[in-house]
C-alpha positions in Angstrom: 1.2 13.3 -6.5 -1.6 16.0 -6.9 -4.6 16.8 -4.9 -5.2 18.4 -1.1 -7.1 17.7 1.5 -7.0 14.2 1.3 -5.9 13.5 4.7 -8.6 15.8 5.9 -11.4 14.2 3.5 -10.6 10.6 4.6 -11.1 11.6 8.1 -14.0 12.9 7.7 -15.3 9.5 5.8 -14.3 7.9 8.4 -16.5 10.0 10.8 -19.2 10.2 8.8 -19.4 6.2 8.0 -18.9 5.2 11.9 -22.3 8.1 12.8 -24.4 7.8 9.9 -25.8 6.2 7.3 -23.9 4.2 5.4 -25.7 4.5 2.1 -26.5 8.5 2.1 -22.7 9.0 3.1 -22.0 6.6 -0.2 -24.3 9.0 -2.0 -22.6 12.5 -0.7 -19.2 11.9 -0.8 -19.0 9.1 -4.0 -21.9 10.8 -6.5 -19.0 11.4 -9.5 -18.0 7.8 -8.9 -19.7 7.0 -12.4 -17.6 9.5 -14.5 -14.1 8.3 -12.9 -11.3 6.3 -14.8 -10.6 2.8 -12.7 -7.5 1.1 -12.5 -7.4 -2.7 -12.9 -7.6 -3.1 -9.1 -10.6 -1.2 -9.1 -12.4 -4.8 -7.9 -9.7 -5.6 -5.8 -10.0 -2.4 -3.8 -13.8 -3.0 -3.4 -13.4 -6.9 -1.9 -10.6 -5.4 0.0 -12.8 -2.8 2.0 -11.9 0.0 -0.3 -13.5 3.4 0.1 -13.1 4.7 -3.1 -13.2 8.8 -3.7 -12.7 10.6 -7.2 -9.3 11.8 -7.6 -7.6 13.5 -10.3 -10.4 11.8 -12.7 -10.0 8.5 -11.7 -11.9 6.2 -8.7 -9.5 5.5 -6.1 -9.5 4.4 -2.8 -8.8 6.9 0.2 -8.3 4.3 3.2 -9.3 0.7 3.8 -10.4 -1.3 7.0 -7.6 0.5 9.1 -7.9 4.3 10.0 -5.7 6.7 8.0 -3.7 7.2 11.5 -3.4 3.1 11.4 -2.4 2.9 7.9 0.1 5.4 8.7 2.2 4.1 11.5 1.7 0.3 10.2 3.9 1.8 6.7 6.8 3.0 8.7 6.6 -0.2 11.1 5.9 -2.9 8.6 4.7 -1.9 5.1 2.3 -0.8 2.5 1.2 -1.5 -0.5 -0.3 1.6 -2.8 -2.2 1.3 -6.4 -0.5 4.5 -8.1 -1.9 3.1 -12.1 -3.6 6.6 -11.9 0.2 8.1 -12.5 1.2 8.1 -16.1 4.5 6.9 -17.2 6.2 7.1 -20.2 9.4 6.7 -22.5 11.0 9.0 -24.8 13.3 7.0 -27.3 16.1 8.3 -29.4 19.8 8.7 -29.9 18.8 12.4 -28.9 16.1 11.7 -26.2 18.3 13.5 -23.6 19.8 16.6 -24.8 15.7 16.9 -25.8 14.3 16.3 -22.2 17.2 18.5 -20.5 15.5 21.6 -22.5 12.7 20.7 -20.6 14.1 20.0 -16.8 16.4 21.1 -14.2 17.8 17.8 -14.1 21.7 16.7 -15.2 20.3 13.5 -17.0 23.7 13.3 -19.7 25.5 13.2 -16.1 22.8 9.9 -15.0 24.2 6.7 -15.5 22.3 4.3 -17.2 19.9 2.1 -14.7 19.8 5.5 -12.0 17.3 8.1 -11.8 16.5 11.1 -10.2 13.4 13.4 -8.9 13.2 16.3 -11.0 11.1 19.7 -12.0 9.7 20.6 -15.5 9.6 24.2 -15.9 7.9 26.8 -18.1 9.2 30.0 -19.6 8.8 32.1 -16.1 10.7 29.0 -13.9 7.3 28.1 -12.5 7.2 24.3 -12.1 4.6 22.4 -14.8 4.8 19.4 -12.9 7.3 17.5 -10.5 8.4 13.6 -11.3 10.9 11.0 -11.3 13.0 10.3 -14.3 15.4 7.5 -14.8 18.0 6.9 -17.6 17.5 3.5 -18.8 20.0 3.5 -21.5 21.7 6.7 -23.2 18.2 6.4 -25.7 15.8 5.1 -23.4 14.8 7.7 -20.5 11.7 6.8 -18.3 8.9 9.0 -16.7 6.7 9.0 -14.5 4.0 12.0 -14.3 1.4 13.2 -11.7 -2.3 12.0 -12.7 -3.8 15.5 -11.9 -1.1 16.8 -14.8 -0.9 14.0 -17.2 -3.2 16.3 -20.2 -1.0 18.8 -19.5 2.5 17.3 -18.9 1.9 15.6 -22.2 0.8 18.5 -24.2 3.9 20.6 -23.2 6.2 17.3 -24.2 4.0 16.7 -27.8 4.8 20.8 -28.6 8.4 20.4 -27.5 8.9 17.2 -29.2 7.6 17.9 -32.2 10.0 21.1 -32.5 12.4 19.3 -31.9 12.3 16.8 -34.6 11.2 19.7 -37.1 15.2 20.6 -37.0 16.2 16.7 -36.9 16.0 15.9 -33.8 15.6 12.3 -33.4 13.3 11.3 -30.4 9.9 9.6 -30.0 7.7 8.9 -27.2 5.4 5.7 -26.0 3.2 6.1 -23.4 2.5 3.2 -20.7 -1.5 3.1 -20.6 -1.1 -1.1 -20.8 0.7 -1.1 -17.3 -0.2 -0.5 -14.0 1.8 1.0 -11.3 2.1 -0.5 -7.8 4.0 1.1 -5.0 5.5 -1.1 -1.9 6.9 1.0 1.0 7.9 0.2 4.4 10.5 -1.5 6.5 9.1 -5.4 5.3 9.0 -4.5 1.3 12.7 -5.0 0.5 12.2 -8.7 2.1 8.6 -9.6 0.9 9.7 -8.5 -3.0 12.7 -10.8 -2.7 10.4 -13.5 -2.6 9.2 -13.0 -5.8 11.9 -12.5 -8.3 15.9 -13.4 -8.7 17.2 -10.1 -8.7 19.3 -9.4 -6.1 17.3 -6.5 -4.8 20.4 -5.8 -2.2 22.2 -4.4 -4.6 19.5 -2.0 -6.3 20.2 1.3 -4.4 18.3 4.2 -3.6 17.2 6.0 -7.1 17.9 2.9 -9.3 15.8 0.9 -12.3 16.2 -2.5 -13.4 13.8 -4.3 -15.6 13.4 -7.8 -14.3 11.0 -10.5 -13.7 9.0 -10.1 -10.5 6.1 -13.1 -9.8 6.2 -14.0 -13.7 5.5 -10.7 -15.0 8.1 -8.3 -17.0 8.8 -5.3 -14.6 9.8 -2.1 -14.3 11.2 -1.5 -11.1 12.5 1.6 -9.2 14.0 2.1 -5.9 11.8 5.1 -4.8 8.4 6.0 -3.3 6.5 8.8 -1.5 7.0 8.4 1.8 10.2 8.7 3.2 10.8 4.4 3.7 12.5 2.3 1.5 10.6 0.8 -1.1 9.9 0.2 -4.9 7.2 1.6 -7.4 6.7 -1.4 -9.9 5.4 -1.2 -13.4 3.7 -4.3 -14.4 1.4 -5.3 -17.3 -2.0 -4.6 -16.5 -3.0 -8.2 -17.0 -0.4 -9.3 -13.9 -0.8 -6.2 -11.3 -4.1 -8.3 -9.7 -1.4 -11.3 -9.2 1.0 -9.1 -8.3 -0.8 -7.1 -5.9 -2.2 -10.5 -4.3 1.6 -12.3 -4.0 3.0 -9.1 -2.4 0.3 -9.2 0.3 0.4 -13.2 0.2 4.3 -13.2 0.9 4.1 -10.4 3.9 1.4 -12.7 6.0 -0.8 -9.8 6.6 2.1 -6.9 7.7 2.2 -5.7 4.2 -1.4 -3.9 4.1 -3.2 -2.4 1.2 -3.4 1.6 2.0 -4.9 4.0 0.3 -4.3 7.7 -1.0 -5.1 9.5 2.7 -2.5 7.4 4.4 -0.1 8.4 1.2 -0.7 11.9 1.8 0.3 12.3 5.6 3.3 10.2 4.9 4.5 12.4 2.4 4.1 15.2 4.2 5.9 13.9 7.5 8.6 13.1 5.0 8.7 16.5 4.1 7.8 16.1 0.4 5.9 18.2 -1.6 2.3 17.9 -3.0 2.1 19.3 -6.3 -0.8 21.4 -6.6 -0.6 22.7 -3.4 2.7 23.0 -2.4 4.4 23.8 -6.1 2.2 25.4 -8.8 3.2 26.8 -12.0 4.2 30.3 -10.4 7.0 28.1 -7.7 9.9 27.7 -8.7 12.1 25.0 -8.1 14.5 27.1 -5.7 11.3 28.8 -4.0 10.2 25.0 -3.4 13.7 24.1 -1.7 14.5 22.1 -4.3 18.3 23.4 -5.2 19.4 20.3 -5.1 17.7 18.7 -7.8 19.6 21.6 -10.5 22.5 19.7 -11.7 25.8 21.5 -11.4 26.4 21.8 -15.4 22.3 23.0 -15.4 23.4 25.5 -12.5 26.8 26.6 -14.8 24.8 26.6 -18.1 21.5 26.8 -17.8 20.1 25.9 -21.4 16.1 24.7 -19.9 13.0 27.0 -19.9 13.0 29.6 -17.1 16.6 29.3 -16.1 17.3 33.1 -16.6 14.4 33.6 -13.7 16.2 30.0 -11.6 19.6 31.0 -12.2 19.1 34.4 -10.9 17.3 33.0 -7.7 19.9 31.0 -6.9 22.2 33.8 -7.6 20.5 36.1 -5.1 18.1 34.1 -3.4 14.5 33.8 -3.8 11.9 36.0 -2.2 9.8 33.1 -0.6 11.0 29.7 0.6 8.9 26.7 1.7 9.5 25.6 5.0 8.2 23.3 7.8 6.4 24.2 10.9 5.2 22.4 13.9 2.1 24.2 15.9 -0.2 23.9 18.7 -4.0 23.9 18.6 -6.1 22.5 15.7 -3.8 20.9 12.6 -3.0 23.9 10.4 -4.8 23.5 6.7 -3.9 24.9 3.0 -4.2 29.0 2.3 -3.7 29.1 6.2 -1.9 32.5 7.0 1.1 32.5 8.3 1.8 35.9 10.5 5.4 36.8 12.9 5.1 37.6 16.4 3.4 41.1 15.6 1.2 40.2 13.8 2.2 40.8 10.2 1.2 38.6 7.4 4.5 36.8 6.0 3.1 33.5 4.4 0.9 31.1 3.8 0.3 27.5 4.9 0.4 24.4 2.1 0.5 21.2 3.0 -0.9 20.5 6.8 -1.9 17.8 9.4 -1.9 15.9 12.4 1.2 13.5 12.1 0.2 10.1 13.3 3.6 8.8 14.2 4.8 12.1 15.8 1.4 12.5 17.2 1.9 16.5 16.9 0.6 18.8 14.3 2.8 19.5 11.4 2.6 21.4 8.0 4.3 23.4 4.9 4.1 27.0 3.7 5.8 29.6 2.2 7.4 32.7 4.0 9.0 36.1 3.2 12.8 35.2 3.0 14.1 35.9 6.5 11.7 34.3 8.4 12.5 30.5 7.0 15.1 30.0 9.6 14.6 26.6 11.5 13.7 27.8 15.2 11.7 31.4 13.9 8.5 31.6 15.8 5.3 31.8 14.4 2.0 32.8 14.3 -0.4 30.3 12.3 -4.5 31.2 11.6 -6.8 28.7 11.7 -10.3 29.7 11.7 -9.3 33.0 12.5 -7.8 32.0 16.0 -3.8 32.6 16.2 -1.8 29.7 17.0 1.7 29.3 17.9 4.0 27.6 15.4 7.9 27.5 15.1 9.9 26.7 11.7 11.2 23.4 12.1 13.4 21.2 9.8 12.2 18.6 7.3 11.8 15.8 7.1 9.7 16.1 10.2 10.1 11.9 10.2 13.6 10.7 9.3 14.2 8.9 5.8 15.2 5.4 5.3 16.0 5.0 1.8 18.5 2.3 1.0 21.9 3.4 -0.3 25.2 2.2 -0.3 26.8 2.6 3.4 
């Protein structure tokens, strides 16, 4: 998901609608509202005590009734419910859909079997990352993706050029994107349990990473085992025409401990689960093994290569790369993007990313990049905000533990 600040800016909604006018705060904050896309739940969102922001070109709703601090804790004790439809997904098609998409990501996806998936990077000549996002092999010539909003123009112009290369020398591989469904993501503790309620699948034995298409409350579904925010959970495509009925079961079926939540809560879970924000903590110059994401190179992709920028990736991982993106606790106010990061004498080794007051650790904690040689978990720090040095250590992620469901 793309976009900073959105902890920050549904804080200070919160503020500003508790102190002030109502109406003029409305005015300030939602004046764009007009020129945003809506998802079908648009309404929904609005009955539901929605305050709704523009993000990434679309109207979407930053928090609900409950705080962002409330929406937080109440996902990792019980469960939430997120509207993601402003995320694009896709399928490419095609007896050669995968040897196609592996000259476009880091990912192993001949080595995927069919029904699994995996998080992965698209790259661009230089390594930089175009966009991060979760791919899954549905069959050897169905592979499904889903996007970031805040990259979808450009995540599908880079595919179009590729693709269409690609079938000038006989490539066979075409592409339909899902603008007729909506996506809706259930995370927490309860959404294993409350889903079961609503379809025959045997959701015990979907694992962590996994796709099925299956009936879910009477609609045709998508369904991964995945999320943003460190629980277990699902993101579910549904037709647009259901995701209302959806949306209303899920909730229904929970008895009020499934809540709606909106993009603020999304953001400080992500980041206690130590995942990264595209747009702030991986841009087009970070690389994959900058962002810490070795793992997601396949072996064969590590051995061979054969995507855009592996010269530049393979040669990082080779020698290392110059900057790595690390975690850091802190005292004093929450650390904030483009804050700079200096050691204990004062020299300038980084910069800050992703950063925030962690409501179930109840401690400030954040992202950033350092000079190579101070990443070590335990390295003491000195972080700037508002031109005051604070103290700050380099501390492992996740910063909350993960809880995704595998196989034991």
């Amino acid at each position: 998901m793309r976009g900073g600040g959105l902890w920050q800016l549904g804080q200070s909604i919160t503020r500003r609608l508790a102190q002030a006018d109502k109406k003029a705060v409305g005015r300030r904050y939602f004046a764009s509202e007009a020129d945003q896309k809506k998802t079908v739940l648009y309404d929904f969102h609005v009955a539901n005590g929605g305050k709704m922001v523009p993000f990434a070109g679309w109207s979407m709703p930053i928090q609900y009734k409950d705080s962002i601090m409330e929406s937080t804790v109440n996902c990792r004790q019980n469960g939430s419910l997120f509207d993601v439809s402003h995320m694009c997904g896709l399928s490419l098609k095609g007896k050669d859909c995968v040897p196609f998409l592996e000259k476009l990501v880091i990912a192993d996806v001949a080595a995927l079997a069919p029904g699994t998936g995996t998080l992965t990077v698209f790259t661009n000549e230089k390594g930089g990352a175009i966009d991060d996002s979760v791919i899954t092999k549905v069959t050897d010539d169905h592979i499904y993706i889903v996007v970031n909003a805040g990259c979808r123009d450009k995540d599908l112009a880079h595919i179009e050029a590729h693709m269409k290369s690609f079938k000038a020398k006989g490539g066979d591989v075409s592409w339909n994107i899902h603008d007729e469904r909506s996506l809706l993501a259930l995370q927490g503790p309860l959404a294993a349990p409350v889903l079961q309620h609503l379809t025959k699948e045997d959701l015990s034995k979907v694992y962590f990473g996994e796709f099925r298409i299956t009936d879910i409350n009477g609609a045709l579904c998508f369904i991964t085992r995945t999320g943003y925010t460190g629980e277990d959970g699902f993101e579910i495509s549904v037709p647009s025409e259901n995701a209302v009925d959806l949306a209303k079961a899920i909730l229904e079926k929970s008895e009020g401990k499934v809540r709606l939540t909106g993009l603020g809560a999304r953001d400080s879970l992500r980041l206690e689960a130590g995942l990264c924000l595209y747009g702030n903590d991986m841009e087009q110059h970070t690389t994959p093994v900058e962002a810490g994401l070795n793992w997601a190179i396949g072996k064969r992709r590590k051995a061979e290569g054969g995507f855009l920028g592996a010269e530049v990736i393979l040669k990082q991982l080779a020698d290392g790369p110059k900057v790595r993106l690390v975690g850091f606790t802190s005292t004093g106010p929450p650390p904030r993007s483009h804050s700079e990061i200096q050691d204990e004498k004062g020299t300038t080794i980084g910069e800050i990313t992703s950063g925030g007051f962690s409501p179930c650790l109840k401690k400030n904690i954040a992202m950033g990049y350092v000079k190579s040689g101070s990443h070590k978990t335990g390295t003491k720090a000195k972080i700037l905000v508002r031109g005051k040095a604070y103290d700050g250590v380099v501390t492992k992620k996740p910063f909350v533990p993960t809880k995704y469901y595998k196989p034991s």
